[in-house]
PDB file of N, CA, C and O in Angstrom, chain B, residues numbered from 101:
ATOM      1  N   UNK B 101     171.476 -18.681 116.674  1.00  0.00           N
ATOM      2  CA  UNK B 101     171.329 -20.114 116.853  1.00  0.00           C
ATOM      3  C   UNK B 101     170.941 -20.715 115.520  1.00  0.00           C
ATOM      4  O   UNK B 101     170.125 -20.076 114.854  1.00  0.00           O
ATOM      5  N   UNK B 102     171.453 -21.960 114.989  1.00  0.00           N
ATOM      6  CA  UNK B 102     171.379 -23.256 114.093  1.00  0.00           C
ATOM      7  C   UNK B 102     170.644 -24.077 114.935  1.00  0.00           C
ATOM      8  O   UNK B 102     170.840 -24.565 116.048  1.00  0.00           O
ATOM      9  N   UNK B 103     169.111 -24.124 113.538  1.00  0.00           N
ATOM     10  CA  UNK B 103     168.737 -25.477 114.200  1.00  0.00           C
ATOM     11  C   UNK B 103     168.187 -25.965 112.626  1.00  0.00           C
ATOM     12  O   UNK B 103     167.533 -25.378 111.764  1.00  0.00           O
ATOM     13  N   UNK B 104     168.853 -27.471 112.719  1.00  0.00           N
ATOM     14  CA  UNK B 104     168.774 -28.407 111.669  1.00  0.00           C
ATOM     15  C   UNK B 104     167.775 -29.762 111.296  1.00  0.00           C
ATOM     16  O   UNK B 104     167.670 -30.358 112.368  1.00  0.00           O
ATOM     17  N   UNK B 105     167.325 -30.193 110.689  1.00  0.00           N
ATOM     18  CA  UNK B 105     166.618 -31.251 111.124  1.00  0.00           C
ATOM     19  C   UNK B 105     167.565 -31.769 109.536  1.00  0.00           C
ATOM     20  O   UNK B 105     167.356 -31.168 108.482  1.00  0.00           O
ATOM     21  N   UNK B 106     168.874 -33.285 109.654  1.00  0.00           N
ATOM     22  CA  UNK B 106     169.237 -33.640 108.247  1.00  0.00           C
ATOM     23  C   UNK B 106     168.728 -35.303 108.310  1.00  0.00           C
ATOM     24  O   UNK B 106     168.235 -35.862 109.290  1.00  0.00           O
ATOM     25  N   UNK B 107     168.991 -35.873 107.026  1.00  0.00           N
ATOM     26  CA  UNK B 107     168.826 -37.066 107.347  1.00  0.00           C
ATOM     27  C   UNK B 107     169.977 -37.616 106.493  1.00  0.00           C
ATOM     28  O   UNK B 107     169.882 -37.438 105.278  1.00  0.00           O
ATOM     29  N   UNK B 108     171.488 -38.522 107.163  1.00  0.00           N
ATOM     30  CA  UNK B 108     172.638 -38.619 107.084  1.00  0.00           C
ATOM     31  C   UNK B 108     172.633 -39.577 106.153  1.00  0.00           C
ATOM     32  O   UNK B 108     171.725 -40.370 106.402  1.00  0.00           O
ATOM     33  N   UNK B 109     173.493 -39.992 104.776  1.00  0.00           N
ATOM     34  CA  UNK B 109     173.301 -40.937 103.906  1.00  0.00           C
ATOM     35  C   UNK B 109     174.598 -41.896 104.164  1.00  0.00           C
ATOM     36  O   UNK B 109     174.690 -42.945 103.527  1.00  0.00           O
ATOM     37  N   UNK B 110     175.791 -41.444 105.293  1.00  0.00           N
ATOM     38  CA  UNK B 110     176.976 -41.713 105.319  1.00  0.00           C
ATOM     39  C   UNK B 110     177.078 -41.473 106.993  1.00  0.00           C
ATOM     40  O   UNK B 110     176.401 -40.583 107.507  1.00  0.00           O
ATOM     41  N   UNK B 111     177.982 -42.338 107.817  1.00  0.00           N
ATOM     42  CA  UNK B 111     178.379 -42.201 109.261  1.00  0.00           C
ATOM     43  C   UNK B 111     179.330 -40.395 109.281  1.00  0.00           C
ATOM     44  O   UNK B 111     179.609 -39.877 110.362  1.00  0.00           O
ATOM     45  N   UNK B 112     179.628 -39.815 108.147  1.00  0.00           N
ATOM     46  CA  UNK B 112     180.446 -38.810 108.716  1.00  0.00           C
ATOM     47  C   UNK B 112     179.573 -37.405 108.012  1.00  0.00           C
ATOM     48  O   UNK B 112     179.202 -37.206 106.855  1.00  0.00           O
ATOM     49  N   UNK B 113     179.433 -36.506 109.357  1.00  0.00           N
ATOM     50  CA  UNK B 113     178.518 -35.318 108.715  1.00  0.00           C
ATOM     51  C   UNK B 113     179.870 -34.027 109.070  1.00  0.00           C
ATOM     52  O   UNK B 113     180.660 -33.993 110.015  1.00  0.00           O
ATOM     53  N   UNK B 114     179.717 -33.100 107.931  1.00  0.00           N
ATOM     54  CA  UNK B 114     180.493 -31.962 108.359  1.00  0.00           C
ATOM     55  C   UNK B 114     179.914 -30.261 108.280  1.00  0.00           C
ATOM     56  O   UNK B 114     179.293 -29.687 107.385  1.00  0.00           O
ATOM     57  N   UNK B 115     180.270 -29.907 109.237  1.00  0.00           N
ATOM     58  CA  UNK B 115     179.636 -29.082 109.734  1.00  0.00           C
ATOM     59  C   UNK B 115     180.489 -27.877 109.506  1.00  0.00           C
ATOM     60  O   UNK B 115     181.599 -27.708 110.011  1.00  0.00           O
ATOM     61  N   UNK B 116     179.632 -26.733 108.386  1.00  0.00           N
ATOM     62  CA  UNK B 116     180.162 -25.170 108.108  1.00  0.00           C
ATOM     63  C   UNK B 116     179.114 -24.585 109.228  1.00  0.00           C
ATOM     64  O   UNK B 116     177.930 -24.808 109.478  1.00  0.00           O
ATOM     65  N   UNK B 117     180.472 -23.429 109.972  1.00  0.00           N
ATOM     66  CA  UNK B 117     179.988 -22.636 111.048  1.00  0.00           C
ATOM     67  C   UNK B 117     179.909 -21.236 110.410  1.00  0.00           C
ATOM     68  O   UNK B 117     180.250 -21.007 109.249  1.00  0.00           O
ATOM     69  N   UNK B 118     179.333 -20.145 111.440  1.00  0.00           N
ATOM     70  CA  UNK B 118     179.035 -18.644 110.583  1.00  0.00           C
ATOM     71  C   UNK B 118     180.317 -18.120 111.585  1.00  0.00           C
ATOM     72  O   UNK B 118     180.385 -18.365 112.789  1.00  0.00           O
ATOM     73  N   UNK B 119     181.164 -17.456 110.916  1.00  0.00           N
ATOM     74  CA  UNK B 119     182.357 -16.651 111.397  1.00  0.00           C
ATOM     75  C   UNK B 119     182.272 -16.014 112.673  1.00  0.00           C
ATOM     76  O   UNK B 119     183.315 -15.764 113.278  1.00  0.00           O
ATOM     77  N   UNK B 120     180.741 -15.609 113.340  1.00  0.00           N
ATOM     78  CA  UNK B 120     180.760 -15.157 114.465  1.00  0.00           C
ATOM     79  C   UNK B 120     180.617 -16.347 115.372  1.00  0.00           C
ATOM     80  O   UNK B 120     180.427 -16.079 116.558  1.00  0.00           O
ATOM     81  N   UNK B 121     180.680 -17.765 114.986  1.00  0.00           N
ATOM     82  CA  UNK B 121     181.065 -18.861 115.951  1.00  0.00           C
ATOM     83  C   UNK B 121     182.371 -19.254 116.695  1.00  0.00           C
ATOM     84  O   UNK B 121     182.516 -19.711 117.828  1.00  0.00           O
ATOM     85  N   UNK B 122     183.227 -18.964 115.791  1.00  0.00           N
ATOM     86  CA  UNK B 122     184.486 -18.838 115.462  1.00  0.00           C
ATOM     87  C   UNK B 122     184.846 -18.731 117.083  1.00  0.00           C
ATOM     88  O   UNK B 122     184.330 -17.873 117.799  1.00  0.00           O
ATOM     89  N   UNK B 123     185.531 -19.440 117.431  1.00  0.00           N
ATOM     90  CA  UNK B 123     186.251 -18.860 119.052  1.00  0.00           C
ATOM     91  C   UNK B 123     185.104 -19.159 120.349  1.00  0.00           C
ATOM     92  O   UNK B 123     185.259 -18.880 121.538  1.00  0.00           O
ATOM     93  N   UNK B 124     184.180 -19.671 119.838  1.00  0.00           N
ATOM     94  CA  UNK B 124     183.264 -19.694 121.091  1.00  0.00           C
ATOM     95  C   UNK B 124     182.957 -21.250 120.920  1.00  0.00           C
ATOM     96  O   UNK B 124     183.127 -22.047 119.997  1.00  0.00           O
ATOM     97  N   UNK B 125     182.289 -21.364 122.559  1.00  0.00           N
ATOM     98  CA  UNK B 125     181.790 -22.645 122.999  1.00  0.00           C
ATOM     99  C   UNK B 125     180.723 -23.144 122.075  1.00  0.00           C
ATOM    100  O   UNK B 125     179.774 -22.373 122.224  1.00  0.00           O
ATOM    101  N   UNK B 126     180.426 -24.042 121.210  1.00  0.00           N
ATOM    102  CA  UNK B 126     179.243 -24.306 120.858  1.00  0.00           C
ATOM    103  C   UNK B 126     178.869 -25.764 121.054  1.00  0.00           C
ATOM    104  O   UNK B 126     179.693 -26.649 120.823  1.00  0.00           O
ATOM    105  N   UNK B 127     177.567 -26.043 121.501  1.00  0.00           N
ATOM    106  CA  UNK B 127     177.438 -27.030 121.531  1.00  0.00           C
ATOM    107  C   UNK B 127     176.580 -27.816 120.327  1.00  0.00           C
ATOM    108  O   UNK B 127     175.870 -27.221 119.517  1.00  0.00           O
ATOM    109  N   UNK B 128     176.750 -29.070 120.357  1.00  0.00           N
ATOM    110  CA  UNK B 128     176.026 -30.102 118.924  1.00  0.00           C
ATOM    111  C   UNK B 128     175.577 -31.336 119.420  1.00  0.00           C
ATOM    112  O   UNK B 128     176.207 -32.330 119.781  1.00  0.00           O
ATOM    113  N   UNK B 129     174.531 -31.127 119.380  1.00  0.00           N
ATOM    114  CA  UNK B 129     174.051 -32.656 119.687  1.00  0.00           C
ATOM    115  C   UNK B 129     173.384 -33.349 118.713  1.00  0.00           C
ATOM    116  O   UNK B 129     173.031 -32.767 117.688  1.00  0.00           O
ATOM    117  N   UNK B 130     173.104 -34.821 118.938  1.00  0.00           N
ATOM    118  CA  UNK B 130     173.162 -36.217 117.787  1.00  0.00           C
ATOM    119  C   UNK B 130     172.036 -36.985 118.366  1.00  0.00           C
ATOM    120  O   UNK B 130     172.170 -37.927 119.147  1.00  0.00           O
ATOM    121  N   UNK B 131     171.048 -36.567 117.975  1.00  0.00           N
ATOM    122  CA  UNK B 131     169.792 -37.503 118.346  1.00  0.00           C
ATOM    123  C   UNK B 131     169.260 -38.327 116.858  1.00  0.00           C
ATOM    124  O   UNK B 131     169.697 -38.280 115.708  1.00  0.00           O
ATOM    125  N   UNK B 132     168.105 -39.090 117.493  1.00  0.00           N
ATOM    126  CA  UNK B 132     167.308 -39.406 116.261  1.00  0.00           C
ATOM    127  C   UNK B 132     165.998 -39.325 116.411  1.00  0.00           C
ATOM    128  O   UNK B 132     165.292 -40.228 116.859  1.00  0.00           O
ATOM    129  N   UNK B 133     165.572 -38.083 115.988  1.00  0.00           N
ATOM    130  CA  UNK B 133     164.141 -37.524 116.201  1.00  0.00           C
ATOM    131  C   UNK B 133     163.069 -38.774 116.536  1.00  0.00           C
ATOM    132  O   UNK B 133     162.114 -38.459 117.247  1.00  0.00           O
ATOM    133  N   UNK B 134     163.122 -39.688 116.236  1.00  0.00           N
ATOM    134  CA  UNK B 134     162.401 -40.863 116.616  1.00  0.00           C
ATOM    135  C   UNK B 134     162.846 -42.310 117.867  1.00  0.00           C
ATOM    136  O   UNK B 134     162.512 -43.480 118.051  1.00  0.00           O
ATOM    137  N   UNK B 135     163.552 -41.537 118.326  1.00  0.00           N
ATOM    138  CA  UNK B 135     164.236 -42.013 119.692  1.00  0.00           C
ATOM    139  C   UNK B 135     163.792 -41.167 120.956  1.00  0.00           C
ATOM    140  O   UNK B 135     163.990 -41.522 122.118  1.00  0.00           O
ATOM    141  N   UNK B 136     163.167 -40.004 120.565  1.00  0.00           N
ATOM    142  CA  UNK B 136     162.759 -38.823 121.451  1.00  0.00           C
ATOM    143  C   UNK B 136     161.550 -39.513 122.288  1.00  0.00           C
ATOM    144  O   UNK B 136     160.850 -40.324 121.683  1.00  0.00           O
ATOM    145  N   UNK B 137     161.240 -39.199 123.799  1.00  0.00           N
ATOM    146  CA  UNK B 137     160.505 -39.553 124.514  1.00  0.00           C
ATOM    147  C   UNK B 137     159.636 -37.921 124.909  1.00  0.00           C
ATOM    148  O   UNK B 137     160.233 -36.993 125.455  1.00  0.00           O
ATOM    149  N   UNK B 138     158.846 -37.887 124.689  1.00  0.00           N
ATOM    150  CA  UNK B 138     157.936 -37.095 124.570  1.00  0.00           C
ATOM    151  C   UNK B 138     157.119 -37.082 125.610  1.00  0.00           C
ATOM    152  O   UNK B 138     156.224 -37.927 125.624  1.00  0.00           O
ATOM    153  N   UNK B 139     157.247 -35.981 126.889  1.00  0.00           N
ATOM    154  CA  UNK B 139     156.242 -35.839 127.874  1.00  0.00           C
ATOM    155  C   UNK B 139     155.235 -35.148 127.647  1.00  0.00           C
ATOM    156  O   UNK B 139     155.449 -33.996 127.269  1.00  0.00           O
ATOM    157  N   UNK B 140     153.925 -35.568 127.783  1.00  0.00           N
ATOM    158  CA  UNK B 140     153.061 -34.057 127.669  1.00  0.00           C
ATOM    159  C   UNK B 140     152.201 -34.169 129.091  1.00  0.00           C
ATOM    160  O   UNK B 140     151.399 -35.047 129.409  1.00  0.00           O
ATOM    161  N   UNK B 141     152.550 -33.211 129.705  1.00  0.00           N
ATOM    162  CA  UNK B 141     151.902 -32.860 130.761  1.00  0.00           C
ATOM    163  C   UNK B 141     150.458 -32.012 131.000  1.00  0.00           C
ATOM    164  O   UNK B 141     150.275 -30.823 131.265  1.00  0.00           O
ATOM    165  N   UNK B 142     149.597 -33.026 130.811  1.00  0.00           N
ATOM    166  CA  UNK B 142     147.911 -31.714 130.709  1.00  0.00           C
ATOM    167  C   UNK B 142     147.798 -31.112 131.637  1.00  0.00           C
ATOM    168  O   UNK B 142     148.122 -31.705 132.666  1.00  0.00           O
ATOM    169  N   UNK B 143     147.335 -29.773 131.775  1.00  0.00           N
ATOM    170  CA  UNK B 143     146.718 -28.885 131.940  1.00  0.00           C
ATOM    171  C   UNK B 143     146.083 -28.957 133.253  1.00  0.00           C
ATOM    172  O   UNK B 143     144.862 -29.108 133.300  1.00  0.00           O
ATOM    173  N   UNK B 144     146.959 -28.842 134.618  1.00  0.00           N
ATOM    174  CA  UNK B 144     145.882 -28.429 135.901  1.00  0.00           C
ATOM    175  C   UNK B 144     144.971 -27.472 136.065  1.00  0.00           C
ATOM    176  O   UNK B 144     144.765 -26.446 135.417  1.00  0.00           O
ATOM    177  N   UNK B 145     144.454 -27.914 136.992  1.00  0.00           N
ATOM    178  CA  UNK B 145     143.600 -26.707 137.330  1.00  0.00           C
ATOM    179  C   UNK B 145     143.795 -26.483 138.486  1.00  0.00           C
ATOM    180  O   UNK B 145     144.149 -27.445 139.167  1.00  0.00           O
ATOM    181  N   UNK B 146     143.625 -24.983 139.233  1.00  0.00           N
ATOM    182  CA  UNK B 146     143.951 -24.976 140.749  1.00  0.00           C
ATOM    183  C   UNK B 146     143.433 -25.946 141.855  1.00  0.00           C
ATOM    184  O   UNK B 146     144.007 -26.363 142.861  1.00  0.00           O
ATOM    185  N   UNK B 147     142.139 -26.191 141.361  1.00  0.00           N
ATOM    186  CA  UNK B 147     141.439 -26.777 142.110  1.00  0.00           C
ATOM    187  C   UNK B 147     142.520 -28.169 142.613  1.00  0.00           C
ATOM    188  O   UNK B 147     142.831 -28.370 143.786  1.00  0.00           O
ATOM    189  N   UNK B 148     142.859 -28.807 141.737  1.00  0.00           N
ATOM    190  CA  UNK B 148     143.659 -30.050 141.612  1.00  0.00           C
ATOM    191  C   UNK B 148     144.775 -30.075 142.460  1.00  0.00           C
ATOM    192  O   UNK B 148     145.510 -31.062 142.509  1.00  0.00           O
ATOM    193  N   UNK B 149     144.954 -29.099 143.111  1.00  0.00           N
ATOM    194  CA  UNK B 149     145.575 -28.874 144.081  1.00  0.00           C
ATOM    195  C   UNK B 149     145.358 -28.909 146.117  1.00  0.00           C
ATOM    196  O   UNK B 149     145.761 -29.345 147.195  1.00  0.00           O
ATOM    197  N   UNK B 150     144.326 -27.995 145.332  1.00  0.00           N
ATOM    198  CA  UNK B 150     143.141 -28.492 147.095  1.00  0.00           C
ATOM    199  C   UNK B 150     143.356 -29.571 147.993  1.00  0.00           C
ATOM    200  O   UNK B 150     142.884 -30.626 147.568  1.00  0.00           O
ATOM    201  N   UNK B 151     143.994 -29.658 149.253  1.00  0.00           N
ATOM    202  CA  UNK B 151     144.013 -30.127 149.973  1.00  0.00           C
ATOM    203  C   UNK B 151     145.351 -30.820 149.991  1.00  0.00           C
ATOM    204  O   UNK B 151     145.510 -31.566 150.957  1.00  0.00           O
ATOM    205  N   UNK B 152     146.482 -30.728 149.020  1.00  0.00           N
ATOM    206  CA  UNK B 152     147.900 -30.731 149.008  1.00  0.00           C
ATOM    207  C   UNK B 152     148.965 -31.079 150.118  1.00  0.00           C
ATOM    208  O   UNK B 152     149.748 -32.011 150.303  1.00  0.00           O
ATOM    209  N   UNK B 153     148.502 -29.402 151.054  1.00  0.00           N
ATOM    210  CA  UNK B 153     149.319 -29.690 151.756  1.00  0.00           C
ATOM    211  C   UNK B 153     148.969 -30.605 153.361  1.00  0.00           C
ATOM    212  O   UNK B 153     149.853 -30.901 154.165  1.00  0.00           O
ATOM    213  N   UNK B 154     148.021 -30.810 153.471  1.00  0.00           N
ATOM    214  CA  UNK B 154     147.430 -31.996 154.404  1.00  0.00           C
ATOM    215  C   UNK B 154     147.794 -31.059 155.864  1.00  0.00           C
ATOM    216  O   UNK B 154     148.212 -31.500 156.935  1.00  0.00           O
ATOM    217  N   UNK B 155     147.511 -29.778 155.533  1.00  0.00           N
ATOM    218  CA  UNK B 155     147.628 -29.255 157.265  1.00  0.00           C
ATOM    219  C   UNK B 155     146.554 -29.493 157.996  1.00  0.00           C
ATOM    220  O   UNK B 155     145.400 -29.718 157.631  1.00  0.00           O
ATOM    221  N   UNK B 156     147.324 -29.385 159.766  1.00  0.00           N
ATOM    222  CA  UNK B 156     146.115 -29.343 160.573  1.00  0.00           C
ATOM    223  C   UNK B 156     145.566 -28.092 160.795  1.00  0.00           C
ATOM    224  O   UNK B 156     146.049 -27.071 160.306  1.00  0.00           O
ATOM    225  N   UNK B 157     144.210 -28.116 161.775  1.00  0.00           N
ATOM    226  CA  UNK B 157     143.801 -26.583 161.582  1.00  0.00           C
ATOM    227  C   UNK B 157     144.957 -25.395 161.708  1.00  0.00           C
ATOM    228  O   UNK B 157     145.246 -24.506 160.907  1.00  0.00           O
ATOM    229  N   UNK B 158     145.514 -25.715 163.019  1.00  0.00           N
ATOM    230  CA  UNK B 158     146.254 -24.983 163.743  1.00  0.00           C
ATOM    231  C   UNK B 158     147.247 -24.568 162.671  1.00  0.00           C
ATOM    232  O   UNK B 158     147.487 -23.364 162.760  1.00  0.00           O
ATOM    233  N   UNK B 159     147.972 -25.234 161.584  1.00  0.00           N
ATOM    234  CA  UNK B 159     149.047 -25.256 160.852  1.00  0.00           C
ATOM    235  C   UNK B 159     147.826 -24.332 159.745  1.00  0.00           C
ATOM    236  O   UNK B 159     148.057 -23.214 159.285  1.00  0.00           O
ATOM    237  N   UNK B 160     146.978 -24.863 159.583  1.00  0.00           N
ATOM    238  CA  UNK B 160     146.244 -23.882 158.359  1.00  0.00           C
ATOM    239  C   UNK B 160     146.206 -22.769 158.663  1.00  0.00           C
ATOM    240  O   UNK B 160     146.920 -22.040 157.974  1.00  0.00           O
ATOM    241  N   UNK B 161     145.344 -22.044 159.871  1.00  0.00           N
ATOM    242  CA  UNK B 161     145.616 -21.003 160.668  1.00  0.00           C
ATOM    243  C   UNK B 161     146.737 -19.824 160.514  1.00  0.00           C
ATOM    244  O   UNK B 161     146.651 -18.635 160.207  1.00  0.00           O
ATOM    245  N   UNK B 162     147.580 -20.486 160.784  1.00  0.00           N
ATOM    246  CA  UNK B 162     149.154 -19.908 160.654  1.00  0.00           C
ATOM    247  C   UNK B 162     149.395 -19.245 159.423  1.00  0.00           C
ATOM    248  O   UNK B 162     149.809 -18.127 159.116  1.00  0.00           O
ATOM    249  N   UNK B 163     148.920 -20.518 158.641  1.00  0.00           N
ATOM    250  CA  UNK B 163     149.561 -20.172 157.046  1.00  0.00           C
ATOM    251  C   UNK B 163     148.702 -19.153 156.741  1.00  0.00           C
ATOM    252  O   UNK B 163     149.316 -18.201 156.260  1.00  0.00           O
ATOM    253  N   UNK B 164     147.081 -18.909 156.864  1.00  0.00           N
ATOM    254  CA  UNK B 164     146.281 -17.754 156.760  1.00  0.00           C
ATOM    255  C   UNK B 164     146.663 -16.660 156.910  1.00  0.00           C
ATOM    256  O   UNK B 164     146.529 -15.754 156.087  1.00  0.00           O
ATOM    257  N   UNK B 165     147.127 -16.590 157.849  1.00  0.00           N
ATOM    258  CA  UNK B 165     148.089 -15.418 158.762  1.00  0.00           C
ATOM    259  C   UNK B 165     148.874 -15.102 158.339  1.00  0.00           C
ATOM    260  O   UNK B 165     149.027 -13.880 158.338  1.00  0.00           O
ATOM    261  N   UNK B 166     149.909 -15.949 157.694  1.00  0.00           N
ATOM    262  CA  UNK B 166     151.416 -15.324 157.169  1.00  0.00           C
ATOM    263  C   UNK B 166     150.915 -14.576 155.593  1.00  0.00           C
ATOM    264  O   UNK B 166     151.308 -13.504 155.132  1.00  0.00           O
ATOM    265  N   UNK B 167     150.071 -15.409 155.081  1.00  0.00           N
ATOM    266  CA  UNK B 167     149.287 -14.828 153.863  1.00  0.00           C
ATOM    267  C   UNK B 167     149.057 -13.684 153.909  1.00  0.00           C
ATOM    268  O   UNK B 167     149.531 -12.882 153.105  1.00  0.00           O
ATOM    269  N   UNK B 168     148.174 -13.332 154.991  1.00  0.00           N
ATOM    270  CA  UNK B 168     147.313 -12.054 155.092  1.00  0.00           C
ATOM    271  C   UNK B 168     148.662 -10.930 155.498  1.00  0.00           C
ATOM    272  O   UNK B 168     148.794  -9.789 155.053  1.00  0.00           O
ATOM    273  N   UNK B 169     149.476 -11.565 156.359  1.00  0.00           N
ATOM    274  CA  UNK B 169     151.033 -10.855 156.820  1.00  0.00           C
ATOM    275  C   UNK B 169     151.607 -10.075 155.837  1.00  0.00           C
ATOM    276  O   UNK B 169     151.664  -8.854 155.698  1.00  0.00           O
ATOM    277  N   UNK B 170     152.197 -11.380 154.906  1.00  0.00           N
ATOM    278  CA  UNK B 170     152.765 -10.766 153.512  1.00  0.00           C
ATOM    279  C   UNK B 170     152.097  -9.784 152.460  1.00  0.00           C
ATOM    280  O   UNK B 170     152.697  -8.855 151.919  1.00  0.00           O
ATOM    281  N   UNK B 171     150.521 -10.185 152.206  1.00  0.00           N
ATOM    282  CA  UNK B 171     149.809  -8.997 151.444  1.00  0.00           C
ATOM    283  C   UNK B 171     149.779  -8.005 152.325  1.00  0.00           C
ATOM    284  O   UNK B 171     148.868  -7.220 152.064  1.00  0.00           O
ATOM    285  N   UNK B 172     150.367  -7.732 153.212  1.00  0.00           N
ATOM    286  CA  UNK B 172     149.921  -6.381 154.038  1.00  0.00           C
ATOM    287  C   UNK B 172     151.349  -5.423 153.815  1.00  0.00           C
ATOM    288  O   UNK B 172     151.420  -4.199 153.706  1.00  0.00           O
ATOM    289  N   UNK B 173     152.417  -6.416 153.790  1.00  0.00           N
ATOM    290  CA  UNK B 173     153.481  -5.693 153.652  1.00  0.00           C
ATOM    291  C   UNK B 173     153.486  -5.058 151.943  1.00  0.00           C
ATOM    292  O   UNK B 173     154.488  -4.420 151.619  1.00  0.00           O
ATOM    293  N   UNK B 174     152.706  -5.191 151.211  1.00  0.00           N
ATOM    294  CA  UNK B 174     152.692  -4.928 149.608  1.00  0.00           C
ATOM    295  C   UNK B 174     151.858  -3.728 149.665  1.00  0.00           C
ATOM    296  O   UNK B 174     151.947  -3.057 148.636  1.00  0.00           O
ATOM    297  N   UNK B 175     151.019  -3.221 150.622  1.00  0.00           N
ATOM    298  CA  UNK B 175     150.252  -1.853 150.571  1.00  0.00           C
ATOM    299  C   UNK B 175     151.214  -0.918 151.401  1.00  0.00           C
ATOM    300  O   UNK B 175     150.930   0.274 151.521  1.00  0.00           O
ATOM    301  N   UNK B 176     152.481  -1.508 152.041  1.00  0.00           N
ATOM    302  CA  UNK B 176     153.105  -0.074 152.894  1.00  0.00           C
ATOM    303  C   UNK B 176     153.630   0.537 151.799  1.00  0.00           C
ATOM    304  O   UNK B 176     153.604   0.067 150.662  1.00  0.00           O
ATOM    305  N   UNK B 177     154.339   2.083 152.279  1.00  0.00           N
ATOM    306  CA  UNK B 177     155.048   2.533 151.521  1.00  0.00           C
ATOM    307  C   UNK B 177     156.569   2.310 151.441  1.00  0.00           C
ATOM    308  O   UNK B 177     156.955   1.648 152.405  1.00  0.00           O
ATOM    309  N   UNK B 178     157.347   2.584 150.769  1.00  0.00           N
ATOM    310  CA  UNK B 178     158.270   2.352 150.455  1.00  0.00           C
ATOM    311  C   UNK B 178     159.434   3.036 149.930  1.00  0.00           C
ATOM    312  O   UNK B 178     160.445   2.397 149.636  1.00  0.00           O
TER     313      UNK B 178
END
């Protein structure tokens, strides 16, 4: 992989490839590093999660169960 950062003095840029490009798909894209929208997503914590899925007991219950279900199937043999 080519990765470039240029800054263009003219509308036409030309582009030398490495011989093992030759014949294959490549893709090129045309941004302007200062057009970029930048997400930054901080840092959860589990906790921040707590109470998510808004079950009732009965539905919590269940899900306990299938929990405890599935870790049980990870100690059989195999």
């Amino acid at each position: 992989m080519i990765r470039t950062i240029i800054t263009p003095d003219k509308e036409n840029i030309s582009i030398d490839l490495p011989k093992a490009y030759i014949g294959k798909q490549i893709e090129v894209l045309v941004y302007a590093v200062d057009e970029l929208n930048e997400v930054k997503n901080p840092k959860k914590k589990h906790s921040d999660f707590r109470g998510s899925l808004n079950l009732t007991d009965q539905q919590y219950k269940e899900f306990q169960q299938y929990i405890i279900d599935s870790r049980n199937e990870w100690e059989r043999d195999i």
